[in-house]
C-alpha positions in Angstrom: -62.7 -16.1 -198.4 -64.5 -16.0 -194.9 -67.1 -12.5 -194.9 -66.5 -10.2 -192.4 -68.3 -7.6 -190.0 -66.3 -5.1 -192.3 -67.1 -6.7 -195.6 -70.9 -6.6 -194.4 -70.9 -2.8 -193.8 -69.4 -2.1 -196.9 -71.7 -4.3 -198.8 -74.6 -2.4 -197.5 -73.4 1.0 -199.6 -73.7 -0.7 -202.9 -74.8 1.4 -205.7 -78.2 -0.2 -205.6 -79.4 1.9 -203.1 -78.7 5.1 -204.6 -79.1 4.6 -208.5 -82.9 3.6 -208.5 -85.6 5.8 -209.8 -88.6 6.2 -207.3 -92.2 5.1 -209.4 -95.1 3.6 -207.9 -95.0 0.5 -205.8 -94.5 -3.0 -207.4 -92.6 -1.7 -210.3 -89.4 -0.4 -208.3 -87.7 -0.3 -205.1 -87.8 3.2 -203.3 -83.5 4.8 -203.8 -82.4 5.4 -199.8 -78.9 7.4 -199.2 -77.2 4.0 -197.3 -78.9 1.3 -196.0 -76.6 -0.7 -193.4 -77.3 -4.1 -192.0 -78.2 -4.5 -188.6 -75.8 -5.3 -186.2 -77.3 -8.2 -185.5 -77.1 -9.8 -189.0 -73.3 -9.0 -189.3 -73.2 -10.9 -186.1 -75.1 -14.0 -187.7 -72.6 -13.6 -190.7 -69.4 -12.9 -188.7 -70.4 -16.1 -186.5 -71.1 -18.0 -189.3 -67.8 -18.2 -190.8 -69.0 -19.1 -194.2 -66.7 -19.0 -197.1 -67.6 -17.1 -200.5 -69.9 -14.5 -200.8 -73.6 -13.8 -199.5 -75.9 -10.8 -200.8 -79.1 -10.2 -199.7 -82.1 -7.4 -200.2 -85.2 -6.7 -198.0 -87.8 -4.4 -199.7 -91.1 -3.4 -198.1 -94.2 -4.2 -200.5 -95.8 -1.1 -200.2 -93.4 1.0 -200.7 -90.3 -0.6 -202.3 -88.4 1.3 -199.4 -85.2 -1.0 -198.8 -85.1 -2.6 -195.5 -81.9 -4.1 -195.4 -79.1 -5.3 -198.1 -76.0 -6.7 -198.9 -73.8 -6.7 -201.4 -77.4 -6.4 -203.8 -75.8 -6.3 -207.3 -73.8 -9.4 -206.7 -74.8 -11.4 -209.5 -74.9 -15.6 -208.1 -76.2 -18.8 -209.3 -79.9 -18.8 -208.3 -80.0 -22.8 -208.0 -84.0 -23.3 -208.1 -84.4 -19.7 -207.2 -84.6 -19.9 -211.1 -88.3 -21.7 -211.1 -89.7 -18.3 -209.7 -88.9 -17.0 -212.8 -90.4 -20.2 -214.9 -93.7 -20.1 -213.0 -94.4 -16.7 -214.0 -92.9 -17.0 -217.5 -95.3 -20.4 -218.5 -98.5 -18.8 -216.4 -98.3 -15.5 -218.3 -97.4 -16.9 -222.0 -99.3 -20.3 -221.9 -101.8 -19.5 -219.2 -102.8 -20.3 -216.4 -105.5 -23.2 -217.5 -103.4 -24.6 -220.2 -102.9 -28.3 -219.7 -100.4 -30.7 -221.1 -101.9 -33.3 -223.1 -101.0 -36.8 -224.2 -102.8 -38.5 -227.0 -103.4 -42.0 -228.6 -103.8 -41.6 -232.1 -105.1 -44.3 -234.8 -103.6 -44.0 -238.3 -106.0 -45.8 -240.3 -109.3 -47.5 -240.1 -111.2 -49.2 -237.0 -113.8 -51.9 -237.7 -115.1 -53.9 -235.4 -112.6 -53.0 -232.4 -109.9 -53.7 -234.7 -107.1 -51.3 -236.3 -105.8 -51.8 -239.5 -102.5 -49.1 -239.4 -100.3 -47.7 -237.1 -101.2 -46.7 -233.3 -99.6 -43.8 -231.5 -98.9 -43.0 -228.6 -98.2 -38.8 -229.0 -96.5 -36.3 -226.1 -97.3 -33.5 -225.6 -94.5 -32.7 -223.6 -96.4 -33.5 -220.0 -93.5 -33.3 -217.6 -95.1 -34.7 -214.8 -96.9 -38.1 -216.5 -96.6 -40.7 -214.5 -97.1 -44.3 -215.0 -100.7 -44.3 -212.9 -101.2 -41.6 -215.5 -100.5 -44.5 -218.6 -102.7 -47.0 -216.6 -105.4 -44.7 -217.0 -105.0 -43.5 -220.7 -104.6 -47.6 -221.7 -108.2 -48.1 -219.7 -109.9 -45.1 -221.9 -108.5 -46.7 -224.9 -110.2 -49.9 -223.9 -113.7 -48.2 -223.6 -113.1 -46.6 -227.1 -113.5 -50.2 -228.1 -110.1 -50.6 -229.5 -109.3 -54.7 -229.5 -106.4 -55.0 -232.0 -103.9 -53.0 -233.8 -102.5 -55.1 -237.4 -99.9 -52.2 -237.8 -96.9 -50.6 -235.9 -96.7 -48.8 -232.4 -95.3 -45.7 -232.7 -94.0 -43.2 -229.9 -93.7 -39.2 -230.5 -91.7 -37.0 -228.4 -91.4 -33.8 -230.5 -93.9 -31.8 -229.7 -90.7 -29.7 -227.6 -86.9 -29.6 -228.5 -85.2 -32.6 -226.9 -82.4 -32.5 -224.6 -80.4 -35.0 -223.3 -79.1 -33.5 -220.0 -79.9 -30.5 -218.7 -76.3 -29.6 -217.5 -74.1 -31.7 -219.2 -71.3 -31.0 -216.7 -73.2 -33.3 -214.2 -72.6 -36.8 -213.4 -74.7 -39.5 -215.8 -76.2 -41.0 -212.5 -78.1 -38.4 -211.3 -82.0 -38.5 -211.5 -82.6 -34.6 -211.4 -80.5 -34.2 -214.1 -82.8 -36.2 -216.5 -83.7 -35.9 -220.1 -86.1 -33.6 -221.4 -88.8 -34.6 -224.4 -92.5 -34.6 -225.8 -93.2 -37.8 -224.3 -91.6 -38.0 -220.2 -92.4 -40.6 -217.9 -92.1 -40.0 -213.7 -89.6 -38.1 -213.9 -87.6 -39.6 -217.0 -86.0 -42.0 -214.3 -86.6 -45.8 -213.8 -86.6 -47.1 -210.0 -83.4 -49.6 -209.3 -83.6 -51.8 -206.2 -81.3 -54.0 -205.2 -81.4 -57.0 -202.2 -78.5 -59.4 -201.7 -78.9 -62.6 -202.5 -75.8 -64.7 -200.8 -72.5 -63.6 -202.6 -74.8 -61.7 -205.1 -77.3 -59.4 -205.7 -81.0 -59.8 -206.9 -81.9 -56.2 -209.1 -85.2 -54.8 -210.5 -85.8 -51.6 -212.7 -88.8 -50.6 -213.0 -91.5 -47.5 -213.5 -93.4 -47.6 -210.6 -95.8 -44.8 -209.3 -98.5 -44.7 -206.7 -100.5 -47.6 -207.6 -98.1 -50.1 -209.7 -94.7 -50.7 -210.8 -94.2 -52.8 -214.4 -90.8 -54.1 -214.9 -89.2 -52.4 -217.7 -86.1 -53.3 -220.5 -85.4 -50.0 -222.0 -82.9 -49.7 -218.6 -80.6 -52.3 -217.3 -78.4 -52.6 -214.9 -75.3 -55.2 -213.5 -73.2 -55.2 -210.7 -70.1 -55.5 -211.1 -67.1 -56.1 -208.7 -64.9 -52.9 -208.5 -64.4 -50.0 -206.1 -65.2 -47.2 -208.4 -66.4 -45.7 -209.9 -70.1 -46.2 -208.5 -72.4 -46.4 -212.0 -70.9 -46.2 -215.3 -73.4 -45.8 -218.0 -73.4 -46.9 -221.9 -76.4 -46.2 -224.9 -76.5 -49.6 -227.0 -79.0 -49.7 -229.4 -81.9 -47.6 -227.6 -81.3 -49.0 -224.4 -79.6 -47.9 -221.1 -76.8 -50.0 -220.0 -76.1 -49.3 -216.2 -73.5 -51.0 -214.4 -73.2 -50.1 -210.4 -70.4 -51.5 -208.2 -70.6 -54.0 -205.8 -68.8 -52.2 -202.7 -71.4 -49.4 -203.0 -74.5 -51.4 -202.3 -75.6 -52.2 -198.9 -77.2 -55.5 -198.2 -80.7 -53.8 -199.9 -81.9 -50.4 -201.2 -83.1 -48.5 -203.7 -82.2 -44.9 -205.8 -83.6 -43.5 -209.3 -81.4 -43.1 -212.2 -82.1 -41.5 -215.3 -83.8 -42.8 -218.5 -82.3 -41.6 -221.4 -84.6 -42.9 -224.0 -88.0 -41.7 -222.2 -90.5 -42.2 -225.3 -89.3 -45.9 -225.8 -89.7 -46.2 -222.1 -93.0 -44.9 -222.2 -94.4 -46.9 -224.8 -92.6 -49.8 -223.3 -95.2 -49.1 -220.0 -98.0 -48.2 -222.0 -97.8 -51.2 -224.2 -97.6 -53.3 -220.9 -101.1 -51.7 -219.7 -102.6 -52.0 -222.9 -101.4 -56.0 -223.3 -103.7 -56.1 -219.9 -106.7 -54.9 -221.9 -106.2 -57.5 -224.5 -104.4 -55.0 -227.0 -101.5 -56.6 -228.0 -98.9 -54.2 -228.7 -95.6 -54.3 -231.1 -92.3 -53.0 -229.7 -92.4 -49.1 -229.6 -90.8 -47.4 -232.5 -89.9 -43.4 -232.2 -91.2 -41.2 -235.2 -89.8 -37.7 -236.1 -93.1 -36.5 -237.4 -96.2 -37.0 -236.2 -99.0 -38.1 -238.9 -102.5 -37.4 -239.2 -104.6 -39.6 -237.7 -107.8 -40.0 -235.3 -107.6 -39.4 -230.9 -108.4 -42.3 -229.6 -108.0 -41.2 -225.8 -106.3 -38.7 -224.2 -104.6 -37.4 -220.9 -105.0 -34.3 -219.6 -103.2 -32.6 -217.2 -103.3 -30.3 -214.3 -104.0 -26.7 -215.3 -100.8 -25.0 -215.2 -101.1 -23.0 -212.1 -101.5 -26.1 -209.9 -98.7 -27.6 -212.1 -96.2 -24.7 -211.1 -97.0 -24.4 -207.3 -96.4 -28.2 -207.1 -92.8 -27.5 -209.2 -92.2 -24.9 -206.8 -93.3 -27.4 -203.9 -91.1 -30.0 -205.0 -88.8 -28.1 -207.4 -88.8 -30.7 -210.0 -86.3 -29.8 -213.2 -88.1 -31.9 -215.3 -91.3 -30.1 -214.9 -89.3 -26.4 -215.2 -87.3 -27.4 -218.7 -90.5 -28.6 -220.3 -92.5 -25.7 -219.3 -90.5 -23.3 -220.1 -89.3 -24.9 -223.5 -93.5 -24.8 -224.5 -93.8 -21.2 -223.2 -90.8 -20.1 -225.5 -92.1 -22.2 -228.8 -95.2 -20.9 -227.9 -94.0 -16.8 -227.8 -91.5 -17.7 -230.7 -93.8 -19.6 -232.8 -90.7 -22.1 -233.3 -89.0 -24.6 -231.1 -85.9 -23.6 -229.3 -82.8 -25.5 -227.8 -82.4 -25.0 -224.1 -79.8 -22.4 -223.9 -82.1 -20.1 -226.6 -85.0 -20.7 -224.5 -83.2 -19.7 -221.7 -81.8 -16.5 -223.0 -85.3 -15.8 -224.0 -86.8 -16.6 -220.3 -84.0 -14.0 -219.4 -84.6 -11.6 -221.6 -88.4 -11.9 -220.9 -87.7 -11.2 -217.3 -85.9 -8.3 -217.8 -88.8 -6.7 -219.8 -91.4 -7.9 -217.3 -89.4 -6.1 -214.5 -87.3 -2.7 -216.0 -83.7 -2.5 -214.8 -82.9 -6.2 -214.1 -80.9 -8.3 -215.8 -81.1 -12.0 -215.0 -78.7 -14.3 -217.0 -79.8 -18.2 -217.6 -79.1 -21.2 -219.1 -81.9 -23.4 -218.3 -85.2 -23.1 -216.5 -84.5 -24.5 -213.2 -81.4 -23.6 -212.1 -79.4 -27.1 -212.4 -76.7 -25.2 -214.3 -74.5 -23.0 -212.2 -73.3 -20.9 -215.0 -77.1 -19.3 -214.5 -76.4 -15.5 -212.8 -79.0 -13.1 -210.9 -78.3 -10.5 -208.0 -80.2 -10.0 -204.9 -81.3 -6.7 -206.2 -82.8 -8.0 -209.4 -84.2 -10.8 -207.9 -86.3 -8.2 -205.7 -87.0 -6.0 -208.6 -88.8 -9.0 -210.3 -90.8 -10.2 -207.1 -92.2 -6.3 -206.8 -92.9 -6.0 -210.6 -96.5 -5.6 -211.1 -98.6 -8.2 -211.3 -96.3 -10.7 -210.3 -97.2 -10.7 -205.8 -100.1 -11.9 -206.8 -99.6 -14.6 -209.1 -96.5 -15.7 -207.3 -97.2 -15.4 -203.9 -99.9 -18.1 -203.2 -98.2 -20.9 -205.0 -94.9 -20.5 -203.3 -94.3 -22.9 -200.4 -94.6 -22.0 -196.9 -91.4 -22.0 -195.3 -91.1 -22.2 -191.6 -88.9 -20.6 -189.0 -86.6 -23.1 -187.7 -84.2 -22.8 -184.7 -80.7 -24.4 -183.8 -82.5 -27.6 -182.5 -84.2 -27.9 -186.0 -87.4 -27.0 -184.5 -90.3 -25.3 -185.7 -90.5 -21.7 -184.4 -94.4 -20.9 -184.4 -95.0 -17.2 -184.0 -98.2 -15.2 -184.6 -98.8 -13.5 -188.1 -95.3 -14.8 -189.2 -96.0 -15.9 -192.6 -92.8 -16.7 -195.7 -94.1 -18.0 -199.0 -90.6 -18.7 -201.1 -88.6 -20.9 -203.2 -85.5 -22.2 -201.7 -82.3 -23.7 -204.0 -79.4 -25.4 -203.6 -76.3 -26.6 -205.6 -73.4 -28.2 -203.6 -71.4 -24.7 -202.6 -74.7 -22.6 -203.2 -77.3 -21.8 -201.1 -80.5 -19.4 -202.1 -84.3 -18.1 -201.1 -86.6 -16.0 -202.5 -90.0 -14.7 -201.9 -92.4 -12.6 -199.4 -92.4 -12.6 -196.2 -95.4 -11.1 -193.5 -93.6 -9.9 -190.4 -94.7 -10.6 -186.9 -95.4 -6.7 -186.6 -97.6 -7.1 -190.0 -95.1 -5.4 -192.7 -94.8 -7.8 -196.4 -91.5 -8.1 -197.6 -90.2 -8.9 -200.4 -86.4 -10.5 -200.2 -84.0 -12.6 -201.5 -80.6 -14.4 -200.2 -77.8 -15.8 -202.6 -75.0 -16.8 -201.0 -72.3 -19.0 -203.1 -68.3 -20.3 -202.8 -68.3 -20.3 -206.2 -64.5 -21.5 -205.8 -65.1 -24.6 -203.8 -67.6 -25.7 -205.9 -65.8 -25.6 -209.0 -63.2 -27.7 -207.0 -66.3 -29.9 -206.2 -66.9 -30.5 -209.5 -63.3 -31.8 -211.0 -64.4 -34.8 -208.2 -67.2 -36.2 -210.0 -68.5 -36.6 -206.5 -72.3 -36.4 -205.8 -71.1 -34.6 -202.5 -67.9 -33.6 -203.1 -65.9 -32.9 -199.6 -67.2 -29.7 -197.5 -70.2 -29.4 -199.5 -72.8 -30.7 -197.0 -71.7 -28.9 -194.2 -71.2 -25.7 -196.3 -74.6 -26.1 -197.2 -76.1 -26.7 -193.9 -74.0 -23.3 -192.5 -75.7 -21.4 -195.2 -79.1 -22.6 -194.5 -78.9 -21.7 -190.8 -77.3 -18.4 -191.6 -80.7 -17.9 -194.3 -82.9 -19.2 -191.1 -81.2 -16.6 -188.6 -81.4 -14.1 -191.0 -85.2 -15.1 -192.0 -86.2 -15.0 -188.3 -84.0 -11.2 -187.8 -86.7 -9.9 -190.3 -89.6 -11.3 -188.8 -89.3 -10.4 -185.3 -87.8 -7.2 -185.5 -88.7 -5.8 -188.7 -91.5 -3.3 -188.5 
């Protein structure tokens, strides 16, 4: 369905704007008898020509007065829109300090450097650990004297629910789709490279960060001589099995994939760091429950502020699933799965900001099943409180132009979170006009249709989608720029 001028006026009469109660500002948007789009934005729309559906809302801050909508109670997939929601939710139930922490533990005495039972290496649930990070705890564990260990090395990764994909209807291959437990490592996804060798091909996997990058064994991969599909993936006895085919690699290059056993993969890193210390480590083993024992060293991590605005910055899954799995254990006093945690995110939201009702199934948007309207979306970035929590750790997102370049413009400020699915484009978040008005907005826009198309594939771009996408990004750009030049 292409939208039309028509279709855009009409949108603008939607219910939203009449059925609102008027309270004080930050807690709802101000009712208006019709607010109709510009002229100029059902031009941008018209000339854009993009299939499915768009609805937008424009709210002033100090008022709640609407500005400009669209089709505001359509109710689309929010992509990453959905971490806005995360941020807040972990921030207000975990607070803002809290900080992840991984732990080695000692069951059993020390004497004389030397360990007589069991060392563990405990999660707890650190999204964002990285193999510098496991460098660093192996060091501490060093200075705490430790020389040998006579017993077992243990991993734990309970301390959240685990999940094994975050949307299951994804393809295997894909490293933002990665598994989520106590104990993650960069990411949950190992590096592959790849270099031919004459008729063949030289590979590597391994967990490298900033400063170093230890082969690993928990992941494997072959090449193999076929046309498709590209990876193929198998779970034999703890370890992944990845086979990639030959025609897809280039003469050399590199790409994550997802590791689906993260805690033996972790220990399998740390024991490497540790064997560099002198501490000679036996194979990791995971453990369901976690035994008393002493802290030998321990990781902290950033406080959880800094943690969201850099998942908002770089809109890592990882880091959204385990956060908001914590926050609901934490409010629940009880783990949850990652469909109950999600239900409780949404129903969360829709107490936090009266008269919205946000539907999810994760915490950061990788399922497209997820549903919020433009409207509600607004309703939450007004609620009280949340400007001032959200707003400063949102990214800045500049005007661009046709040409892809930056439009700089005085007092123009937009703080947001962007999101995208393949067929789904969306932004949200506040906005200082040139003429020195704050907004508060939001733009969905989705061909829900094409993408379910997309997804029968099992394509990683599925035909259309890239160009679809890019449309829809220029349409949010003209319509981002619209509100900040002539808004005021």
């Amino acid at each position: 369905m292409r939208l039309s001028r028509r279709a855009v006026l009409a949108g603008g009469a939607s219910s939203f704007a009449t059925s609102l109660v008027a309270e004080a500002p930050f807690t709802s948007l101000r009712p208006v008898a019709r607010v109709v789009p510009n002229d100029a934005v059902a031009r941008f729309i018209d000339r854009a020509g993009l299939s499915g559906q768009v609805g937008f809302v424009a709210a002033d801050m100090a008022t709640g007065e609407i500005v400009e909508s669209i089709a505001p109670d359509l109710a689309q997939p929010p992509a990453s829109v959905t971490k806005a929601f995360t941020a807040l939710y972990g921030i207000e139930t975990l607070g803002s300090d809290f900080q992840f922490e991984t732990q080695v533990i000692a069951v059993g005495a020390v004497n004389d450097g030397v360990l007589e039972g069991d060392l563990i290496l405990a999660g707890g649930g650190n999204p964002n650990l990285v193999t510098d990070d496991l460098a660093a705890l192996a060091m501490r564990l060093r200075d705490a004297g430790l020389r040998e260990v006579k017993g077992d090395f243990l991993v734990w990764d309970n301390a959240l629910s685990n999940v094994d994909e975050i949307d299951t209807g994804q393809e295997d291959y894909l490293g933002y789709n990665p598994t989520v437990t106590g104990l993650n490592l960069n990411f949950n996804r190992v590096h592959f490279e790849w270099k031919r060798a004459g008729e063949t091909f030289a590979t590597t996997m391994d967990a490298r960060s900033e400063n170093y990058r230890p082969d690993v064994s928990v992941s494997r991969i072959r090449v193999v001589d076929r046309a498709s599909p590209v990876f193929t993936y198998r779970d034999v006895g703890d370890v992944d099995h990845w086979t990639v085919a030959k025609s897809a690699l280039n003469n050399a290059g590199s790409r994550w994939l997802p590791v689906r056993h993260p805690a033996l993969y972790c220990g399998e890193v740390f024991a490497t760091f540790a064997r560099s210390h002198g501490i000679v480590l036996q194979p990791a083993k995971e453990i369901a429950v976690l035994p008393a024992g002493d802290v030998l060293a321990t990781h902290r991590g950033i406080g959880l502020t800094a943690l969201m605005q850099s998942m908002l910055r770089f809109s890592t899954n990882l880091t959204a699933e385990a956060v908001g799995l914590l926050a609901t254990a934490h409010a629940a006093e009880q783990q949850r799965g990652l469909r109950t945690s999600a239900l409780s995110m949404a129903r969360w939201a829709a107490g936090r900001a009266p008269g919205t009702a946000p539907q999810f199934v994760d915490h950061s948007g990788l399922g497209d099943a997820s549903r919020v309207s433009a409207g509600d979306m607004v309703r939450f970035l007004l609620a009280e409180g949340v400007p001032s929590t959200l707003r400063p750790i949102m990214k800045n997102i500049p005007l661009v132009g046709d040409d892809r370049n930056t439009i700089d413009t005085a007092g123009v400020a937009v703080s947001a979170k962007t999101g995208t699915l393949n067929f789904v484009s969306s932004l949200a978040g506040y906005m200082r006009t040139a003429r020195g008005r704050d907004l508060a907005f939001a733009y969905f826009a989705a061909d829900l249709e094409a993408r379910a198309a997309g997804k029968l594939l099992t394509s990683e771009n599925p035909p259309g989608a890239r160009s679809w996408n890019t449309q829809a990004r220029r349409l949010q750009q003209q319509i981002l720029q619209h509100w900040a030049l002539r808004v005021g």
